[in-house]
C-alpha positions as CSV (number, residue, x, y, z in Angstrom):
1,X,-1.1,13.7,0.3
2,X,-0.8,14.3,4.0
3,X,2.3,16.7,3.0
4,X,1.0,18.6,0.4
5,X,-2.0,19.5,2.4
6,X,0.8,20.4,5.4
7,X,2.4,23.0,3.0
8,X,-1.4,24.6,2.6
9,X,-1.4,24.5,6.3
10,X,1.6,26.1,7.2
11,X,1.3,29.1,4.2
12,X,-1.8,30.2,4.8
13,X,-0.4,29.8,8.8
14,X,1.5,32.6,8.3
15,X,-0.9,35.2,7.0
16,X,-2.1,36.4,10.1
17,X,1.5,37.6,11.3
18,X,2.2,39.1,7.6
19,X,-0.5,41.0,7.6
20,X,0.3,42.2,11.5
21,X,4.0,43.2,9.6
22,X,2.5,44.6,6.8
23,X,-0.1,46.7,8.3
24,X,2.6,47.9,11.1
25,X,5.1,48.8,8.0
26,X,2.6,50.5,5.8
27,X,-0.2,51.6,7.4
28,X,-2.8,49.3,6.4
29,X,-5.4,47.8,7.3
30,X,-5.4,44.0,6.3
31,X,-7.8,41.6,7.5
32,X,-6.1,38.0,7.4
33,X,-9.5,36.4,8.1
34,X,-10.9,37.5,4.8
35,X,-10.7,34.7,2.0
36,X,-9.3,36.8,-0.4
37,X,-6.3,37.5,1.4
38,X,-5.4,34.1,2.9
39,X,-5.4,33.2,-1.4
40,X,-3.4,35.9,-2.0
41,X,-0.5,35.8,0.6
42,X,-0.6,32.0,-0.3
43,X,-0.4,32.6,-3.7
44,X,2.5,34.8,-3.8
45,X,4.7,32.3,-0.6
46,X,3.9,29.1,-2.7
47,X,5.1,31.2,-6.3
48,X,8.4,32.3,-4.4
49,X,8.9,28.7,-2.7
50,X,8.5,27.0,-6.0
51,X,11.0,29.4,-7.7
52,X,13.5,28.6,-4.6
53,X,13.0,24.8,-4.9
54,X,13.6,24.7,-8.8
55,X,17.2,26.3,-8.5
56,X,18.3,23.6,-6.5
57,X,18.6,21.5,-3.3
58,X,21.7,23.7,-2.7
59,X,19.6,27.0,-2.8
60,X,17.0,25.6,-0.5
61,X,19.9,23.9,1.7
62,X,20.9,27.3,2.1
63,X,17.3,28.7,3.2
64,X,16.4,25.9,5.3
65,X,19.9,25.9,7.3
66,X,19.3,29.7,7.5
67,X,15.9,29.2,8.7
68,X,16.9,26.8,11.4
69,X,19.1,29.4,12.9
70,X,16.4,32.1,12.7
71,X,14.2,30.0,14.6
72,X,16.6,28.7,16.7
73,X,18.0,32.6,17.6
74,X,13.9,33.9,17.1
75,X,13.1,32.0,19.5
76,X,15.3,32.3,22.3
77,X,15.3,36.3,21.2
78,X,11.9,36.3,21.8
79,X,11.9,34.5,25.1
80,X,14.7,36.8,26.8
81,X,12.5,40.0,25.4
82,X,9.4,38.6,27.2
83,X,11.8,37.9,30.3
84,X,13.6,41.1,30.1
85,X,10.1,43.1,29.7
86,X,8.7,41.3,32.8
87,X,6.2,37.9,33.1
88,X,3.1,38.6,33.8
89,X,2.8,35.3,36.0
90,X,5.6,32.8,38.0
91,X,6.4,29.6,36.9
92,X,3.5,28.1,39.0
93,X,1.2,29.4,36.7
94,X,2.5,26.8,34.1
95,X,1.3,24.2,35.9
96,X,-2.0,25.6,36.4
97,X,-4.9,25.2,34.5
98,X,-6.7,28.1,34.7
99,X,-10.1,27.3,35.2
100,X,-9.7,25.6,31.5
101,X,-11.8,22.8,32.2
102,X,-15.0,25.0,32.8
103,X,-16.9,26.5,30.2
104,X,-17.6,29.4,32.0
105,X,-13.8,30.3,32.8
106,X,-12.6,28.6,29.4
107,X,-11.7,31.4,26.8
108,X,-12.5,29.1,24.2
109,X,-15.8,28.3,25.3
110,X,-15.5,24.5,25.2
111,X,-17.1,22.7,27.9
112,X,-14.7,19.6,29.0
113,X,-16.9,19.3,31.5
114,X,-15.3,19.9,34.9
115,X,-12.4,17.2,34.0
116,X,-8.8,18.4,33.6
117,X,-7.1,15.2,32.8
118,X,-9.6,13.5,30.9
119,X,-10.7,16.7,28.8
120,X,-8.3,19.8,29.0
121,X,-5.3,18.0,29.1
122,X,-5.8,15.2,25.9
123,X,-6.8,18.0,24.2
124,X,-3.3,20.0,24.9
125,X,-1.2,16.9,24.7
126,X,-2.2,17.5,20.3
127,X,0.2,20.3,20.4
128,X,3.0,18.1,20.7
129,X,1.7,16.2,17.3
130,X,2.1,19.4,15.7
131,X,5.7,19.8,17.2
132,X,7.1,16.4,16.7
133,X,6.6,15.8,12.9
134,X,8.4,17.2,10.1
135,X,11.6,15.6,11.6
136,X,11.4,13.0,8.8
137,X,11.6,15.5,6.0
138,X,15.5,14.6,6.4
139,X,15.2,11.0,4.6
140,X,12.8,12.9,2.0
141,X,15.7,14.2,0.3
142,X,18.2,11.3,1.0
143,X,19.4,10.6,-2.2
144,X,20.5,14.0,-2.9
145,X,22.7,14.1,0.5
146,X,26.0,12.7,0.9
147,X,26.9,9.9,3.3
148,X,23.2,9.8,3.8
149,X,23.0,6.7,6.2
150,X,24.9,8.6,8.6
151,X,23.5,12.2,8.2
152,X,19.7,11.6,7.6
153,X,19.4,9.8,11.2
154,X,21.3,12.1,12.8
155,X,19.9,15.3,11.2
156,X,16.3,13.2,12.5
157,X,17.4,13.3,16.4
158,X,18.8,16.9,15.8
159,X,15.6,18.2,14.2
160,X,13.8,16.4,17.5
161,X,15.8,17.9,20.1
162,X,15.9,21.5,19.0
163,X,12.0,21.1,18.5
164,X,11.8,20.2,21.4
165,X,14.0,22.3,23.4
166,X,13.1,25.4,20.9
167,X,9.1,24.8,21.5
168,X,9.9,24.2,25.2
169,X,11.2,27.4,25.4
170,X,9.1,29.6,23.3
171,X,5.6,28.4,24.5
172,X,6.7,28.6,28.2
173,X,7.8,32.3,27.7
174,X,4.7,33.0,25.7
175,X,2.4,31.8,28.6
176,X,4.3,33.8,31.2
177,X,3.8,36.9,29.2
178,X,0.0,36.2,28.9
179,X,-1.8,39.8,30.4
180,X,-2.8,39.0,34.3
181,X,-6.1,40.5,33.7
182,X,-9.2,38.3,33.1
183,X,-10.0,40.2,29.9
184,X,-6.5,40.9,28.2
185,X,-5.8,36.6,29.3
186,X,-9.0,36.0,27.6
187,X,-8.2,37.0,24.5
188,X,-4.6,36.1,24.7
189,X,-5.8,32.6,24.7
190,X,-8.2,32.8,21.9
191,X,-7.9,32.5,18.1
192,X,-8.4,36.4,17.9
193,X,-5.4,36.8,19.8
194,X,-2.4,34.5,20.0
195,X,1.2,35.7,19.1
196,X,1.0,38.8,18.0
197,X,-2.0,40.1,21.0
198,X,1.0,38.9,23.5
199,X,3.7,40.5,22.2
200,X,1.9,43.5,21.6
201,X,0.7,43.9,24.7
202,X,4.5,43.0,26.3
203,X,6.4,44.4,23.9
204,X,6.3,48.5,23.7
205,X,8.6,49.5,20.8
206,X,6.9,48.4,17.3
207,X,10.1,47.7,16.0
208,X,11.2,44.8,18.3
209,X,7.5,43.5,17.8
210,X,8.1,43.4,14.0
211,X,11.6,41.7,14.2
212,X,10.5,39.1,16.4
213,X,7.2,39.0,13.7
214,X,9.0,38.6,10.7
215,X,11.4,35.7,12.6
216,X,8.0,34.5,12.9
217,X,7.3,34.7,9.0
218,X,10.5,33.6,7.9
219,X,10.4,30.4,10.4
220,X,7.4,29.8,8.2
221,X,8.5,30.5,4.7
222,X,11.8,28.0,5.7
223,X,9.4,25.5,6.7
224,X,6.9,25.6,4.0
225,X,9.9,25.5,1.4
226,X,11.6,22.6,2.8
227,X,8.2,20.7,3.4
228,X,7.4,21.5,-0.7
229,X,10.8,20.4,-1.4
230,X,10.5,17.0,0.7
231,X,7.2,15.9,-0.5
232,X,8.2,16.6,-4.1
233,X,11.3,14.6,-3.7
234,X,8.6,11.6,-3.0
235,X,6.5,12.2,-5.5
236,X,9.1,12.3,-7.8
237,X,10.3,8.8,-6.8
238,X,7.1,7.3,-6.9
239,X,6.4,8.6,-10.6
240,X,10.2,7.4,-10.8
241,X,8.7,3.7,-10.4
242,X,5.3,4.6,-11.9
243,X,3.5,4.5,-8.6
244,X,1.2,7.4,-9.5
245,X,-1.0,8.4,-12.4
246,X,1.0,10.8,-15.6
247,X,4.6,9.0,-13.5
248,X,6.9,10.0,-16.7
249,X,6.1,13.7,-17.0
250,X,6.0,13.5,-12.8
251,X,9.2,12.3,-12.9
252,X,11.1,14.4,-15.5
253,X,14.1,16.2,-14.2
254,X,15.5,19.5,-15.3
255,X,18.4,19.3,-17.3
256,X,19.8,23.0,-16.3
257,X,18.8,22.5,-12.2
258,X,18.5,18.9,-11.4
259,X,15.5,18.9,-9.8
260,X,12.5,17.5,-10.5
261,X,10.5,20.8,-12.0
262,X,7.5,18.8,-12.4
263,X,7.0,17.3,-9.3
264,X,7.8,21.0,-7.5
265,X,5.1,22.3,-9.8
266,X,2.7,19.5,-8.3
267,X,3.8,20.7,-5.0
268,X,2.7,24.1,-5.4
269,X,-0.8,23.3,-7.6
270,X,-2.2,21.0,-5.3
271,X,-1.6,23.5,-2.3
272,X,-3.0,26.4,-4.0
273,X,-6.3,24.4,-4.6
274,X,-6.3,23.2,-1.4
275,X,-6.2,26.9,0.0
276,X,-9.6,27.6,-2.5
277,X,-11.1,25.2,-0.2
278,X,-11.1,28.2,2.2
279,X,-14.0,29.9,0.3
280,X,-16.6,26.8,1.5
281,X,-17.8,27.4,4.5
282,X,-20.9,26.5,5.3
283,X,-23.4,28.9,7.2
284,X,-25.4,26.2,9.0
285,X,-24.9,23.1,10.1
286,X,-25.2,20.2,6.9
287,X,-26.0,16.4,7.9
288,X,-24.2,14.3,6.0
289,X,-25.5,10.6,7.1
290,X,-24.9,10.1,10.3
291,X,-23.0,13.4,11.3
292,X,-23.3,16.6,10.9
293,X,-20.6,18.6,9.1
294,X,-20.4,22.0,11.7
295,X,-21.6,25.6,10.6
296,X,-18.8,28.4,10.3
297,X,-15.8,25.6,9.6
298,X,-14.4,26.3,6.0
299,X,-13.4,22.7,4.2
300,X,-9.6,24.2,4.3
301,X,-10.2,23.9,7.9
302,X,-11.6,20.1,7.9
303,X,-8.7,19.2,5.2
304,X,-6.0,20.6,7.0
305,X,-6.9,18.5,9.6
306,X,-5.6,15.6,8.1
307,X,-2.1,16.9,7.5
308,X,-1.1,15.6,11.0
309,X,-2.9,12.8,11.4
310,X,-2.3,11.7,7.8
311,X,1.2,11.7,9.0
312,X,1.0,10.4,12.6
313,X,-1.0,7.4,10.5
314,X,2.0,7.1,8.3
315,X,4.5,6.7,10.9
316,X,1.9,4.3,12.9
317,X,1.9,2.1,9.9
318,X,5.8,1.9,9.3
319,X,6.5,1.3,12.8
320,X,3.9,-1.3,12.8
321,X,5.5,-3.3,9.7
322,X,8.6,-2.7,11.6
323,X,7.6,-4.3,14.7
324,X,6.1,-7.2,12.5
325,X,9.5,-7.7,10.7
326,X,11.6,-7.5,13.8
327,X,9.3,-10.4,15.4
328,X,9.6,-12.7,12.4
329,X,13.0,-12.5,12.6
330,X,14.6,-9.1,10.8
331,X,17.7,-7.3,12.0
332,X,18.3,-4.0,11.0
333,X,21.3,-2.7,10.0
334,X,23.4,-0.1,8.8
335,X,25.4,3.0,10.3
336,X,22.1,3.7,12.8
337,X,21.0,1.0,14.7
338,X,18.8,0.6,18.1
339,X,21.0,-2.6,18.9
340,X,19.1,-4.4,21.5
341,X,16.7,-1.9,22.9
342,X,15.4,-1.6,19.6
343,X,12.6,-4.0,20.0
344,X,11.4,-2.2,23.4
345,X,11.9,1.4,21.5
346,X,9.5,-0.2,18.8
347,X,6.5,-1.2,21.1
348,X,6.8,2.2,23.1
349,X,6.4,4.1,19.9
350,X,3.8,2.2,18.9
351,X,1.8,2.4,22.1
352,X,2.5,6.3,21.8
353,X,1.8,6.6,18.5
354,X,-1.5,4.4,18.8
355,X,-2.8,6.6,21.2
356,X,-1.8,10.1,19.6
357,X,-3.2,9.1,16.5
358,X,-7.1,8.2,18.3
359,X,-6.8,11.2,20.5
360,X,-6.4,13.0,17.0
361,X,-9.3,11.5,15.3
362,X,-11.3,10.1,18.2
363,X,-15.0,12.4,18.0
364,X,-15.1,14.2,21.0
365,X,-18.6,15.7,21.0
366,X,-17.1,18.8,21.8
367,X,-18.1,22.2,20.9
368,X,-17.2,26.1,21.1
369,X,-18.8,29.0,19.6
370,X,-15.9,30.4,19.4
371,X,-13.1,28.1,18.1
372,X,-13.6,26.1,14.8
373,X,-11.5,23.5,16.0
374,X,-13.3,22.6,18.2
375,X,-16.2,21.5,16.4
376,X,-14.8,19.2,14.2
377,X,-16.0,16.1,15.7
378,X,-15.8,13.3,13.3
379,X,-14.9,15.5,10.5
380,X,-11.4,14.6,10.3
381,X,-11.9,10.9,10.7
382,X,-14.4,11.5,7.8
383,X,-11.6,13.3,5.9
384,X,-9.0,10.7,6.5
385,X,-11.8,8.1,5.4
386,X,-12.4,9.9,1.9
387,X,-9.1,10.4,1.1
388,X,-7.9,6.8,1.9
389,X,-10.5,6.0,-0.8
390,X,-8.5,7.9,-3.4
391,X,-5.9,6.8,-2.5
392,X,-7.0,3.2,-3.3
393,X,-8.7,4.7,-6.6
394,X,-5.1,5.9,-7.7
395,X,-3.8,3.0,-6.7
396,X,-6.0,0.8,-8.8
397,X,-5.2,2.9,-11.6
398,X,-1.6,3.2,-11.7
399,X,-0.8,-0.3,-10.9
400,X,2.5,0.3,-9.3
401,X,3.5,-3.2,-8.1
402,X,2.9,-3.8,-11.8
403,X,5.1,-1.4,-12.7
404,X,7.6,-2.0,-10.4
405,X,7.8,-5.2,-11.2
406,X,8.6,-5.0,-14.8
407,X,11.8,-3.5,-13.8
């Protein structure tokens, strides 16, 4: 679940810097905040990702390995442009928090209440959730690679070092080239701004603005194909041993393609009505028992929420049971193997991942008039919560360990 609402997270992601390309190209005058054309643009990225996926893993090998090296040369390209056009502050500056942890010097408008460490920085620690995820997207498609015990965990540290390095990089170049002035920094570091306000206001010629833009795009597009591909790989192998609900149509491959059409259909369906969800939000504020689901925050919003933290719990969980196995005696083995730090590796990632995954659903009490994340206070939890529930609902009624068992 926690990928398919990822792939409505990351298309409709991208519609702000299409419609900054589009408008640029043909003069016009898009809104991307409008519901209408977040549907649209989402519409027409899942249609062509689906297409992509159903050809093949080869065809979407092809995308996702050029999409690697667009992101990998976008983002460098992008940094030495900001460089070469001049930072706007010195590398002190990135260790500076800019007044960020006072309302009244905080271009979001949250109040962390004079604490840097305590408010500011837990709250800009969550980017690195965002960055370091994804990675396992390489054991999603394991069966279909060769030598796979070798290449998935090595294509897993790969992906984690050139996020890594890559987002290193990128944001650090990004926050350099943030305008000097208190209004232009302003809204650099607000939702109205971001991206493309920076490199608009660094960048002169509208050409090299809509290259870097579209490297932008495309990093998306790569992304949202290979997570659509990945998370109907395990769908498919779940309706493969009739883990989920309709399991034999789920898990019908196409004769002509080999790929599991079904499944891929799934993977764009569910998206598309998850992006609908963009179309309730709420005008005031609605008390629903004993919180209060926040005015001006569209249920896409509150869902997408989960995609991260339905993930981070994932990982929390595995490494959890794999803790518990290694202390009752398990070994692992196989061409990838921790050897005898692996225990201590284990209980560091748990401790990190224990404490990502409550800074992520944690409420906060926070609140900003003018950034929607900000006032999701128990929503996500609440999310996480009513999803579980299905979860157990579809469990009850596809029975897999009866299933399974019958094998």
């Amino acid at each position: 679940m926690a990928l398919l609402v990822t792939i409505a997270a990351v298309d409709t992601g991208v519609v702000p810097y299409l419609s900054a390309i589009l408008n640029s190209w043909f003069g016009m005058n898009i809104d991307p905040s409008k519901h209408s054309t977040i549907m649209i643009m989402t519409l027409a990225l899942l249609a062509i990702q689906t297409i992509l996926n159903i050809t093949g893993a080869k065809m979407m090998g092809r995308i996702a390995s050029f999409g690697s090296w667009i992101e990998l040369f976008g983002t460098f390209g992008i940094a030495v442009i900001l460089a070469a056009a001049g930072f706007n502050h010195g590398f002190g500056f990135l260790f500076s928090s800019e007044g960020a942890e006072t309302v009244s010097t905080n271009s979001l408008g949250v109040d962390f209440h004079a604490s840097w460490w305590t408010g500011a920085a837990l709250v800009a620690v969550l980017a690195h959730a965002f960055i370091f995820y994804g990675f396992e997207s390489a054991g999603d498609v394991a069966e279909e690679t060769k030598d796979a015990s070798k290449q998935v965990p090595k294509a897993m540290r790969q992906a984690l070092l050139a996020g890594a390095l890559t987002s290193f990089i990128l944001i650090a170049a990004l926050l350099l080239a943030t305008p000097s002035d208190p209004e232009g920094y302003k809204t650099a570091t607000s939702f109205a701004g971001g991206i493309p306000y920076i490199l608009s206001t660094a960048i002169s010629s509208s050409f090299l603005r809509d290259i870097l833009l579209l490297a932008v795009v495309f990093a998306f597009f790569s992304c949202g194909s290979s997570i659509q591909g990945a998370s109907s790989r395990m769908l498919f192998s779940y309706a493969r041993d009739g883990a989920v609900p309709a399991a034999k149509s789920v898990a019908k491959v196409s004769p002509r393609f080999h790929t599991p059409v079904n499944a891929l259909l799934l993977g764009a369906i569910v998206p598309l009505i998850f992006t609908l969800l963009v179309n309730i939000t709420p005008s005031k504020d609605i008390k629903i028992g004993f919180f209060t689901y926040p005015a001006n925050v569209s249920a896409l919003v509150s869902l997408v929420s989960f995609g991260v933290s339905g993930i981070y719990l994932a990982f929390l969980l595995t490494v959890l049971g794999a803790l518990i196995a290694r202390t009752r005696g398990w070994v692992p083995n196989g061409h990838f193997t921790l050897g005898s730090k692996g225990m201590l590796v284990n209980i560091i990632a748990l401790v990190y991942l224990v404490v990502m995954f409550i800074n992520m659903v944690l409420p906060t009490g926070l609140a900003s008039p003018r950034g929607a994340l900000f006032n999701l206070d128990w929503v996500t939890l609440m999310v996480m919560v009513v999803i579980g529930l299905l979860g157990l609902i579809v469990y009850a009624f596809a029975k897999p360990g009866k299933h399974s068992s019958s094998k």
